[in-house]
C-alpha positions as CSV (number, residue, x, y, z in Angstrom):
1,X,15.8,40.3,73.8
2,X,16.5,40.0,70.1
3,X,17.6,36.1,69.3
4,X,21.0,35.7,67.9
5,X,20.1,32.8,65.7
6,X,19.1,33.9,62.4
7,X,17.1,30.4,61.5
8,X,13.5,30.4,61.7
9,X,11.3,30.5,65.1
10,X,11.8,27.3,66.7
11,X,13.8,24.9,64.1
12,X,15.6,24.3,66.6
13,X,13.3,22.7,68.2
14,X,12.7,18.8,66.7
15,X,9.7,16.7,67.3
16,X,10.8,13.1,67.9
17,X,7.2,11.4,67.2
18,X,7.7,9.5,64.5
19,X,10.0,7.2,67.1
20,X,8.0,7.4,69.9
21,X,5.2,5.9,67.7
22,X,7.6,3.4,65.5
23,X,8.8,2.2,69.6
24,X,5.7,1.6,70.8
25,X,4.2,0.4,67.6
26,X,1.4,2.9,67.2
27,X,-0.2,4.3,64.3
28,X,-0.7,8.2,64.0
29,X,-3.9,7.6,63.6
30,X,-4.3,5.8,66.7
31,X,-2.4,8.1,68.7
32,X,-5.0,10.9,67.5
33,X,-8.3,9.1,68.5
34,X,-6.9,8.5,71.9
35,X,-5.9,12.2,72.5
36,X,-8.9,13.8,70.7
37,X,-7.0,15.6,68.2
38,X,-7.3,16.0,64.2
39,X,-4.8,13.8,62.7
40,X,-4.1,16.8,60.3
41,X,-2.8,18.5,63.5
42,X,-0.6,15.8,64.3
43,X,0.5,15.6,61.2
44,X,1.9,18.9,61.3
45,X,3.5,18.3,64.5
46,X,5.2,14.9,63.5
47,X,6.7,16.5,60.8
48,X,8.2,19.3,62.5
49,X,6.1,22.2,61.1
50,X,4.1,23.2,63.8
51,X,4.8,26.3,65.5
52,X,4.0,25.6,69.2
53,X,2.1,23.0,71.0
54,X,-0.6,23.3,74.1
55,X,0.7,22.3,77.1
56,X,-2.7,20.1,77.4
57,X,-2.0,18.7,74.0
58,X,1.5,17.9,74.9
59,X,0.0,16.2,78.4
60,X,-2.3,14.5,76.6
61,X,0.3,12.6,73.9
62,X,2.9,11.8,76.7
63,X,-0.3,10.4,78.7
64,X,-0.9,7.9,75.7
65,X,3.1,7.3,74.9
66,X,3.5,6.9,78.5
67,X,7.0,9.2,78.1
68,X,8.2,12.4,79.4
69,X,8.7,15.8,77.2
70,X,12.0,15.5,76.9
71,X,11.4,12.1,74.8
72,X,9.3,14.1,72.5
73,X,10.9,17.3,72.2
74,X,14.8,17.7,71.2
75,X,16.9,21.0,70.9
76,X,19.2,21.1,68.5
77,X,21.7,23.8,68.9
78,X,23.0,24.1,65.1
């Protein structure tokens, strides 16, 4: 089914990060050596640029941020 929206492939879609880790006080940095992942890649999540996100990956930050999806992820409906 064809999407009505003509913005790009999930801009809808915002990444609240940045609060989660100003909340708990935790660097990205951190964050990244406790899930295993590049900080370049988280990176590119915090600032809303990434495309998609693993399921595993997306375990692994609510794991360490002790928080649901939904606290991370936002749909904006513009």
């Amino acid at each position: 089914m064809p999407r009505e929206n003509n913005s790009a492939e999930g801009a809808n879609i915002m990444v609240k990060l940045d609060d989660l880790l100003h909340e708990r006080r935790m660097t990205l940095t951190e964050l990244a050596e406790r899930v295993g992942l590049t900080l370049a890649n988280l990176s590119i999540l915090k600032t809303g640029k990434a495309k998609a996100i693993r399921f595993s990956t997306l375990e692994a930050i609510c794991r360490e941020l002790e928080c649901q999806p939904g606290d991370l992820l936002r749909y904006e409906n513009n």
